[in-house]
Every structure is written in C-alpha cells, then in structure tokens.
C-alpha positions as CSV (number, residue, x, y, z in Angstrom):
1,X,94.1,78.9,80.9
2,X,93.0,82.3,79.3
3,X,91.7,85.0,81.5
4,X,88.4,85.3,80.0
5,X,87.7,81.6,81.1
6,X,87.3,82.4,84.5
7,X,83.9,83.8,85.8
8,X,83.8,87.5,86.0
9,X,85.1,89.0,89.2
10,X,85.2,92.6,90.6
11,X,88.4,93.1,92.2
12,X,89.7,95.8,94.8
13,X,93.4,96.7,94.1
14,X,94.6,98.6,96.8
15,X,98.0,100.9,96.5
16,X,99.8,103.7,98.0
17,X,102.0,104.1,95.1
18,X,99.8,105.9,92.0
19,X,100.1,108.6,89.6
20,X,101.7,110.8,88.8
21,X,104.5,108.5,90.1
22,X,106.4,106.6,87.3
23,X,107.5,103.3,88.5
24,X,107.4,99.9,87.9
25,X,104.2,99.6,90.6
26,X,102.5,101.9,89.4
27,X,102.7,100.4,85.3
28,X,102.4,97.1,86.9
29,X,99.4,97.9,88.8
30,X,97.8,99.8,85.6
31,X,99.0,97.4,82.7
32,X,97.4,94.3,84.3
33,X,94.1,95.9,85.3
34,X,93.8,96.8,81.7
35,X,94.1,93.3,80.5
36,X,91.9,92.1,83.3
37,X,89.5,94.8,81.8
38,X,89.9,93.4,78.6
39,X,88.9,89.8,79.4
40,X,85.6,90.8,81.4
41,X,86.6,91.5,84.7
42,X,85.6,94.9,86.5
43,X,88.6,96.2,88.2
44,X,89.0,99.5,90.9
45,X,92.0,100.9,92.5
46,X,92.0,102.5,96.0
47,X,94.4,105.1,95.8
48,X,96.2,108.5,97.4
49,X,94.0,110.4,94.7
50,X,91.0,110.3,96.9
51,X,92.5,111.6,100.3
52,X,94.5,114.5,101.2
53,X,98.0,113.7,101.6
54,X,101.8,114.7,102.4
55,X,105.0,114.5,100.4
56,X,107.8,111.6,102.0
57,X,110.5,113.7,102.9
58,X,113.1,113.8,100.9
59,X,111.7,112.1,98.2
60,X,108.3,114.9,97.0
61,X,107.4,113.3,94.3
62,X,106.1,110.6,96.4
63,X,103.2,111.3,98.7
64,X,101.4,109.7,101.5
65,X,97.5,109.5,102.0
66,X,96.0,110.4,105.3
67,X,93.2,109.0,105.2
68,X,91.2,107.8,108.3
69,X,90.2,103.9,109.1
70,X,86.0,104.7,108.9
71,X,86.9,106.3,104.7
72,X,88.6,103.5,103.9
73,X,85.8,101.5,105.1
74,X,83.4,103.4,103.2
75,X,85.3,103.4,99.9
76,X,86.0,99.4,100.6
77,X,82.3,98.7,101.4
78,X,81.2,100.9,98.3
79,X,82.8,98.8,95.6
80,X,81.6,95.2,96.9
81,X,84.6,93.8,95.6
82,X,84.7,89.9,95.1
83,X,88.9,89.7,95.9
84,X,90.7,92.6,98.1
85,X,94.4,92.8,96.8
86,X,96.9,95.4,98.3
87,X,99.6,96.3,96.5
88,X,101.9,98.3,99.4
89,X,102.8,98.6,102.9
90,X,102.1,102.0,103.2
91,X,99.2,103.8,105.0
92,X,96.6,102.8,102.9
93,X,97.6,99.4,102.4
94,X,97.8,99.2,106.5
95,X,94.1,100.2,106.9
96,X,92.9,97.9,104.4
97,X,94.8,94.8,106.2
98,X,93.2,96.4,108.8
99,X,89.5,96.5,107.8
100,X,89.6,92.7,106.3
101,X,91.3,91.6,109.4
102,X,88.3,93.1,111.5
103,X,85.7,91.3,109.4
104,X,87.6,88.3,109.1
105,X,87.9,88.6,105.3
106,X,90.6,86.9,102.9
107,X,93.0,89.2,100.8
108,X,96.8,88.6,99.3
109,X,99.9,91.5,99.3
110,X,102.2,91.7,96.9
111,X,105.4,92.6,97.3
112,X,106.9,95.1,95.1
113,X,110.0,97.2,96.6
114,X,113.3,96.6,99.0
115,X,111.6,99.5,101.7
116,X,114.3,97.9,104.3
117,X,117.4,99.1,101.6
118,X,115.7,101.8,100.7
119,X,114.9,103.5,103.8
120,X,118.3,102.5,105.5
121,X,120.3,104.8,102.2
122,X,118.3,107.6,103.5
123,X,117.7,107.2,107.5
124,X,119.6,105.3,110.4
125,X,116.8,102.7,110.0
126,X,118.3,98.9,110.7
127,X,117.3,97.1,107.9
128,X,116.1,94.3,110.1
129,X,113.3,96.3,112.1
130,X,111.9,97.5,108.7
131,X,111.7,93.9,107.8
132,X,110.0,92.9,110.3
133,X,107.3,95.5,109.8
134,X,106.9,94.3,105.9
135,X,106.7,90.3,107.8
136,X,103.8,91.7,109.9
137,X,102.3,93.3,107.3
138,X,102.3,90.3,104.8
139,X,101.9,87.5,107.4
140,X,98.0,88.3,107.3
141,X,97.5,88.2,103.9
142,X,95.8,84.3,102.4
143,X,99.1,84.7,100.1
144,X,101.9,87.4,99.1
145,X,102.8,87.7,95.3
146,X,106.4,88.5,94.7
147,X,107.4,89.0,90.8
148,X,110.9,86.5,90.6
149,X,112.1,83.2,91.8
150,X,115.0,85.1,93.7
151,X,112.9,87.3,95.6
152,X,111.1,84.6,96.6
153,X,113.7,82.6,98.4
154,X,115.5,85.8,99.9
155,X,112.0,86.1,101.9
156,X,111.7,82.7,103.0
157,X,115.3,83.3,104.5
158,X,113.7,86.0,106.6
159,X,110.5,84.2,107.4
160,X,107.7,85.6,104.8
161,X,105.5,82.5,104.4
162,X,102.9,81.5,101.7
163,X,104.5,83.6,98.7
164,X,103.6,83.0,95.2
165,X,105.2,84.2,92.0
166,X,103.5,87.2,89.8
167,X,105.5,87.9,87.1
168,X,105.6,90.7,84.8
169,X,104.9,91.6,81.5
170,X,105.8,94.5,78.5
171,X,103.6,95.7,75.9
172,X,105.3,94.3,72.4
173,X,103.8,96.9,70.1
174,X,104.8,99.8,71.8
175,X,108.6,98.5,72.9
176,X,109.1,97.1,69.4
177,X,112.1,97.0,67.4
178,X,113.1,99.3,64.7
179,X,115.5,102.2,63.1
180,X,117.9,104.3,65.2
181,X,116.3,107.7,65.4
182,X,117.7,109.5,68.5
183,X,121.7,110.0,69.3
184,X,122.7,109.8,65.7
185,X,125.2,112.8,66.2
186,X,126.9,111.7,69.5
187,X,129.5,109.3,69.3
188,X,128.6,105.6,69.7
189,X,127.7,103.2,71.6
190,X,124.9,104.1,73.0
191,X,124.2,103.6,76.8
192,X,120.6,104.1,77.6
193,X,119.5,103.7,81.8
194,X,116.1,104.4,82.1
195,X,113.7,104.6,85.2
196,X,114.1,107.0,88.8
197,X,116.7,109.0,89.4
198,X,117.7,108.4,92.9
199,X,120.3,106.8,95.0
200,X,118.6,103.3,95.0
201,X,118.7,102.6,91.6
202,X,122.9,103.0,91.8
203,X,122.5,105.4,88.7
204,X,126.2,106.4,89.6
205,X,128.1,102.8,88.5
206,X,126.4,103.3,85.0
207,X,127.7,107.1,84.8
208,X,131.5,106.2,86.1
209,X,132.0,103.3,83.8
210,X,135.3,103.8,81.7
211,X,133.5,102.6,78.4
212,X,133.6,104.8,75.5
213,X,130.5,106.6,74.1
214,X,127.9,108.3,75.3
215,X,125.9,108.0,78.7
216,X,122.1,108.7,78.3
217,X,120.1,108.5,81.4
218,X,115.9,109.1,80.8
219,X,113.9,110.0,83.9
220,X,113.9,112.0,87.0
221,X,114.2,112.1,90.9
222,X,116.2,113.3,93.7
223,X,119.3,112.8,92.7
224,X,119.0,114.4,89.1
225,X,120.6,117.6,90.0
226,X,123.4,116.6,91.7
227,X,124.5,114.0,89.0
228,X,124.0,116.4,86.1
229,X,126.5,118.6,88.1
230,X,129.1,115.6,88.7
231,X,128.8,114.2,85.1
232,X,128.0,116.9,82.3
233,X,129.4,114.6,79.3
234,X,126.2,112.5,80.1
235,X,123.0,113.2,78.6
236,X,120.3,113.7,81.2
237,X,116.9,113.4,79.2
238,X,114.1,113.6,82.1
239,X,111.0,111.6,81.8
240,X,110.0,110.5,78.5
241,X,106.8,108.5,77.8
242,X,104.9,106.3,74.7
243,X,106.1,106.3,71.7
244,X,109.3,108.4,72.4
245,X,109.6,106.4,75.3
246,X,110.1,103.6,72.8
247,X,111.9,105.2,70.1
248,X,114.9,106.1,72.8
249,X,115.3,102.3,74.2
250,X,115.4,101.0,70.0
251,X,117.9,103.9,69.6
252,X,120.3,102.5,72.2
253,X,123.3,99.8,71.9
254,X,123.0,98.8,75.7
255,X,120.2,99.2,78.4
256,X,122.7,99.6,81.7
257,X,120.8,98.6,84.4
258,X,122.8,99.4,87.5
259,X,120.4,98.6,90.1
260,X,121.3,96.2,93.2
261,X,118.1,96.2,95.2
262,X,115.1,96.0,92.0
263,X,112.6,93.2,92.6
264,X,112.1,93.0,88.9
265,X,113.2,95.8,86.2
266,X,110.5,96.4,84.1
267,X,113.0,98.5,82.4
268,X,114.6,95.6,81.3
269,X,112.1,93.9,79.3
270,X,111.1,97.0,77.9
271,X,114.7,97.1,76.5
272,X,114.6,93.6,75.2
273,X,110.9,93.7,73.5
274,X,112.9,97.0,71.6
275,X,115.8,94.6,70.7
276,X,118.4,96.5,72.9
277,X,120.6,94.0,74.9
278,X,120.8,94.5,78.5
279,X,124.3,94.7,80.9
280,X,123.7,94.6,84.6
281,X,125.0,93.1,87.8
282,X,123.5,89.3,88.5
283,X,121.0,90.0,91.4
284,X,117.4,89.9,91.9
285,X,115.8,90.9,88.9
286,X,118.2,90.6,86.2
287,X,118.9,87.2,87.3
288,X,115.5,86.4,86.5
289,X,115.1,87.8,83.3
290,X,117.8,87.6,81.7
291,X,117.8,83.8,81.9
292,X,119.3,83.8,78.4
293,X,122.3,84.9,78.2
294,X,122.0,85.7,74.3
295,X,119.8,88.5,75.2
296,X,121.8,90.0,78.5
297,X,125.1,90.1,80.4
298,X,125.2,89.9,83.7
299,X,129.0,90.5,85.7
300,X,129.8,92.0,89.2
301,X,132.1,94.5,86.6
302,X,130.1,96.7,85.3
303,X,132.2,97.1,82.3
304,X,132.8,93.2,81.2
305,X,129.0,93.1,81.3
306,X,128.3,96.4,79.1
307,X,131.2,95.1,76.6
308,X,129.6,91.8,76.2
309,X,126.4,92.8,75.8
310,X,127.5,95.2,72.9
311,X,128.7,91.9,70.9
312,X,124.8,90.3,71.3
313,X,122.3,90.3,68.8
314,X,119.2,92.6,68.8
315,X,116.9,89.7,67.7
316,X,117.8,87.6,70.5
317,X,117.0,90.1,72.9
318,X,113.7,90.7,71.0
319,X,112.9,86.8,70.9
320,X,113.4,87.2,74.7
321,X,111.6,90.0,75.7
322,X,108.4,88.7,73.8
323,X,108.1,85.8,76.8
324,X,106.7,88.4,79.1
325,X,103.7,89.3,78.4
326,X,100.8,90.9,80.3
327,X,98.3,88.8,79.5
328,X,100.5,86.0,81.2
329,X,100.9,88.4,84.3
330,X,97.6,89.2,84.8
331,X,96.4,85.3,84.5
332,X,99.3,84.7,87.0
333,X,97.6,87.3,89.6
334,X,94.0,86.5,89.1
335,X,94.7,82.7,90.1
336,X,96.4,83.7,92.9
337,X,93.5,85.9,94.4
338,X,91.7,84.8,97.6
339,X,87.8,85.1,97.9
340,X,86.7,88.1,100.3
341,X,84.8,85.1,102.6
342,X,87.3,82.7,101.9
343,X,87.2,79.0,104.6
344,X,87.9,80.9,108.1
345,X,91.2,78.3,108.7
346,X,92.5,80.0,106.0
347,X,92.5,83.4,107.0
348,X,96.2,84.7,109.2
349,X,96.8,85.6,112.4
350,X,97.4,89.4,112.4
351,X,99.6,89.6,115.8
352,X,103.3,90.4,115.5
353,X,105.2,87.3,114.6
C-alpha cells in the first residue's frame, strides 16, 4: 500500500543522535521523514538541538542532551503528536519512555546501534549489563523496529520481544551510476570505505589488506589521526557530502566494508545504487543486503572477498541497490507505529525484566 493511502498522521520522532552527526541514524531518521512529508504526513523530531548538552568522552563529535523530565514534557505535549517513536536509548529517548509510560501512552523504539560492542572497545563495560539496559529500555515500547532479519533473531536470543523489521532505503538519483571522475592518476583498483572513522567500524582490516591499488577511506572520527599516521599510502578524504559524495562511490572498483558490529550499512546500498560492488565479512548487515551474490562478496578473508568482488558486474550491483528504496522504508515504519492511546493491554510493563 502507498503511503499517501493512509490518513494523515503527525508523528513525534524522538532521537539523541542528530546533526551535525553523519551516520546511518541520523540519514535514516531524515530520509524517511522526508518521504513521510512528501505523502501528507506532518512529521517533528525531538532532538539534542533544543537543550544544552555535553560531548561523550572520547568520542566529541557526539553529544548528549541534558535536558530535564518537565522540558521534555513540554516539548512532547506542544506537538500533539498522533504516534511517539524514539529512535535511541540515550537521555532523551529515556525521558520520553518515561513520560508515555507515566500517561500510559503507546510508543515503538527502534533499534539502530550495537551500544553493548561499542561501549565494551572503549570502557570495561560487560557487554551483558549494557544489554540488559537496551532490554529494559525496549521492553516498554508496543513494538521495537530493527532494520534486518539477522538482527532480529540475535535479539530474540537475548530476550528483546515484539520486534519488527524496518528496512532501509537509498536515494537512486543521487547514488547513480556513471563515469570515473576521481582517482584517475593513482594506480587501480580502487578501494573506497566510506562512513565514521573509529575503532567500531574495524576501518583497520580494510587498510592492512595485501591487495594491490589504492586504499581510499571518506569520512572522519576518532581514529582519523592515528591511522593516517600508521598508513600514509592510503588516501584519507574526510567527510564528503551530495553530489561528490556520489561521484567518489561511482569512481570506485570495490566498496570495503569492514565493519563486524553494523545493524545495517547504509553505506552499502549507497555503493550498489552507484554500481560499485561491495566485499565485506558475512555478518549482520551485509548478510542482509547483499542477498545476491552478483552484486557483493561476502568471506571471513577479507581479501578473497575484495578479489571477487572486483570480477562482478556494475549493473548487477546497480539492479540490486535499486530494491531499497525510501519510499518502501518509510511505508514499513509508518505501519508499524502504535497510536498514542492505543487498547491499555497493549501497553508494557516498564519494570526491569
């Protein structure tokens, strides 16, 4: 069914991650409150931009909202949302649980991010107390949107409950195919890894593969000075956006995507809708999407996948990448949404499980 066949709706997104972070949330978030925008729907985000907050140490770029429980409230009750959706775990997210938990309302999570891997590469965190956490958080929620078919069974294995899928999708006109216009004097191939540079997107198997060619790695993060030291033959681009964005993924032989703990990899599709094969290792997310393996190689070496993917055709991966599409996405999460006074047996405990 098309979006704009549903009766209009004003719905409450609620995230911690926003601009000017660059991440798959964050595009996720914007790309499908566009197209709900498109097809008649009125759509608000509460975000850090309203609050004061404080960089997450060790990581600056991200930043955490302190705002109180009763501004919240007052932003919440301002927008007289029809559906209440948040988006992350974080400190916002909490006091929005928190306020439709108090009034008895119905609202869905989604779950985006591996914050139990994530925290435990940076702090002497056990992975299964941060779990635990992200349980509580979710088990209140009418439903939990996770983006792949993976994800959702590795949460059922730790006890999430009531989880639906939400896909992704990738806008075809800007990812697009077309001529080689960037690295035409370095020596090919041409291995593009775009998205954060930081220690949980494993940038370092993609940098000490023993393939020949050149390494090209577009983005930024923590870990971006240290690497540029380590590896100088690689070409460190920083964050590039639009059109160049675009023009740098149809300019590379192979997207490497290295990762081991992505939900999803939107960087991936954005690779195939520009008709650049993919290599990665077969976990969540690439064994999602690339589910043919004309457009993708998946191998727990790094290498067999890259030189495999470097025989497949650029059309296949574009035939590929154009079955995710936003419009798809966004039907996907407006169906899942719960009314704010949804049937009160419907609404979940919020006590720790």
């Amino acid at each position: 069914m098309q979006l704009e066949a549903f009766k209009s709706a004003r719905i409450l997104i609620v995230t911690d991650a926003w601009r000017p972070q660059i991440n798959g949330v964050v595009r996720t978030l914007e790309s499908v409150g566009k197209t709900l925008v498109e097809a008649g729907h009125e759509v608000h985000y509460l975000t850090p931009e309203r609050f004061w907050t404080v960089p997450v140490p060790t990581y600056p770029e991200i930043r955490l909202s302190l705002a109180t429980g009763s501004a919240v409230a007052k932003q919440i009750r301002a927008i007289e949302a029809d559906h209440i959706h948040i988006a992350t775990e974080g400190p916002l997210g909490l006091l929005a649980r928190q306020y439709c938990i108090d009034r008895q309302l119905g609202f869905t999570t989604s779950f985006h991010t591996r914050f139990a891997e994530y925290l435990a590469m940076r702090m002497p965190v056990p992975q299964d107390w941060t779990y635990g956490y992200l349980r509580w958080f979710h088990s209140a929620a009418a439903r939990t949107m996770v983006p792949t078919p993976s994800l959702r069974d590795d949460l059922l294995a730790r006890g999430f409950s009531n989880l639906t899928l939400w896909s992704r999708g990738v806008d075809g006109n800007r990812f697009r195919p077309g001529p080689k216009t960037w690295f035409v004097d370095l020596p090919g191939p041409h291995l593009l890894h775009v998205g954060r540079v930081a220690a949980e997107k494993n940038i370092e198997a993609f940098l000490k593969l023993d393939i020949a060619g050149t390494k090209i790695v577009v983005g930024d993060g923590p870990d971006c000075a240290r690497l540029m030291r380590a590896y100088p033959e690689a070409v460190f681009l920083g964050y590039r956006h639009g059109e160049e964005l675009g023009a740098l993924y149809r300019s590379a032989d192979v997207m490497v995507f290295p990762s081991l703990t992505d939900t999803f990899g939107n960087v991936i599709t954005e690779a195939l809708a520009s008709g650049t094969p993919v290599a990665a290792y077969p976990v969540t997310g690439p064994v999602d999407v690339l589910s043919d393996p004309k457009a993708g190689s998946m191998d727990a070496d790094l290498n067999l996948a890259v030189a495999r993917a470097l025989t497949l055709k650029r059309a296949d991966a574009r035939a590929h990448g154009e079955r995710f599409t936003w419009a798809a996405s966004a039907t996907q999460f407006f169906t899942a949404l719960e009314p704010l006074h949804a049937p009160q047996h419907k609404l979940r405990a919020s006590s720790v499980q």
